[in-house]
C-alpha positions in Angstrom: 0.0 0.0 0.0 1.7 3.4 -1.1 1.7 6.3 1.2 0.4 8.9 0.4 0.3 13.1 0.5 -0.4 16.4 -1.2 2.2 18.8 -2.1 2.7 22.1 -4.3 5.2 21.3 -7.1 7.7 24.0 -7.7 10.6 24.6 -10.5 13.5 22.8 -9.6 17.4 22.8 -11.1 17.5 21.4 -14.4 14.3 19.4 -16.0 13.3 18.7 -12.9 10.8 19.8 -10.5 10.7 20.1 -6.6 8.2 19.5 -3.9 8.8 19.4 0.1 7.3 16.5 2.1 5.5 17.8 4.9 7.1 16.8 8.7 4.3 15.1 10.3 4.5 12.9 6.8 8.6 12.4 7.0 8.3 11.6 11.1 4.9 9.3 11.0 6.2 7.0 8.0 9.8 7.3 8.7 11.3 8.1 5.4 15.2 8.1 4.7 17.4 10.2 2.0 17.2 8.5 -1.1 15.2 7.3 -4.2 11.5 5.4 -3.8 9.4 4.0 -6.4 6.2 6.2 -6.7 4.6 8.6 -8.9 2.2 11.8 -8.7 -1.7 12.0 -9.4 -2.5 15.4 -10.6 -5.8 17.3 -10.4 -7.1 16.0 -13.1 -6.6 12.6 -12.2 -3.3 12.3 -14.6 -1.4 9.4 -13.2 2.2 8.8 -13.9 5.1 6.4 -12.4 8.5 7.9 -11.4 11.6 7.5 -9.4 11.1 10.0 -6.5 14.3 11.5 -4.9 14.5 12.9 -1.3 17.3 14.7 -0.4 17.6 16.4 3.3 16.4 19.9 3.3 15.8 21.9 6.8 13.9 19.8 9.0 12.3 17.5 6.0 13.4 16.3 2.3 12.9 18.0 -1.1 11.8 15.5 -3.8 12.3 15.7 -7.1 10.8 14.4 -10.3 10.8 15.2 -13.9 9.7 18.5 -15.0 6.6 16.3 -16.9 5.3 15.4 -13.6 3.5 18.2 -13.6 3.3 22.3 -14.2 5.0 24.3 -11.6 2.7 25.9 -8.8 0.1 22.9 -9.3 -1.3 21.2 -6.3 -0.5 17.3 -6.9 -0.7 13.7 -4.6 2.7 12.3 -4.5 2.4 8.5 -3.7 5.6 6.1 -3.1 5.6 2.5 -1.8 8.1 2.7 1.5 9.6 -0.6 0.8 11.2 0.4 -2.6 13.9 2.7 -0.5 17.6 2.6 -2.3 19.8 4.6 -0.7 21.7 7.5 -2.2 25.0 7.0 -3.0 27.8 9.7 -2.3 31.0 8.9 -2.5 33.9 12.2 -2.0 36.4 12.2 -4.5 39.5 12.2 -2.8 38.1 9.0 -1.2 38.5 7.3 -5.2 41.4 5.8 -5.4 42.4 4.2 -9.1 45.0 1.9 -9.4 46.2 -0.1 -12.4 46.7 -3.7 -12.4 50.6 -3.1 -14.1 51.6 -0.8 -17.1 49.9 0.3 -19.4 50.4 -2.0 -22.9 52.3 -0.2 -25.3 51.0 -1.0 -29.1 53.4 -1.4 -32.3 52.0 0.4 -35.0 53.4 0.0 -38.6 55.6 2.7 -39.6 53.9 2.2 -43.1 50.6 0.8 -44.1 50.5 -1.7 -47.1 46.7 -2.0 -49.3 46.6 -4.8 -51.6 44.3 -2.1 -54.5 45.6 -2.9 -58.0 48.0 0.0 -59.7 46.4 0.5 -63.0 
């Protein structure tokens, strides 16, 4: 059973757009930081599947879907099924560490190339 709430999409970086999960919503079901399956019902009973980010902002998450979830400043439901969570995956760069398995293979190329065409 998804859970379920209403929210005020807003323009968001990019082709995206944002909405802000209420509190009472964020403490009650206990959502994380990451992505859940869901999607978002608009007025007019529209219905479309997405990937639904939450990202930590203040004292709740900002989602984000794509910009043709809906127009910006339209009231929507935004539905997601709790037990899809995958977590969000930051890694810091310095922490990357790439290492070859030996040197890198030189290749010999021909200092001339031969073609088999017929002189005429």
């Amino acid at each position: 059973m998804p859970l379920r709430f209403l929210t005020r999409l807003r323009k968001g970086a990019g082709h995206y757009n944002v909405f802000y999960v209420p509190r009472y919503v964020k403490e009650f079901y206990g959502l994380r930081t990451g992505s859940y399956k869901g999607g978002v019902t608009l007025k007019d009973g529209t219905t479309a599947g997405y990937r639904i980010s939450l990202s930590p902002h203040r004292n709740t998450f900002r989602g984000r879907v794509p910009e043709s979830a809906g127009f910006p400043g339209s009231i929507v439901e935004v539905w997601m099924y709790p037990h899809t969570w995958m977590q969000s995956i930051n890694i810091p760069i310095q922490s990357l560490e790439i290492r070859s398995e030996g040197p890198i293979p030189s290749f010999a190329y021909p200092d001339t190339f031969r073609t088999n065409y017929r002189q005429r």
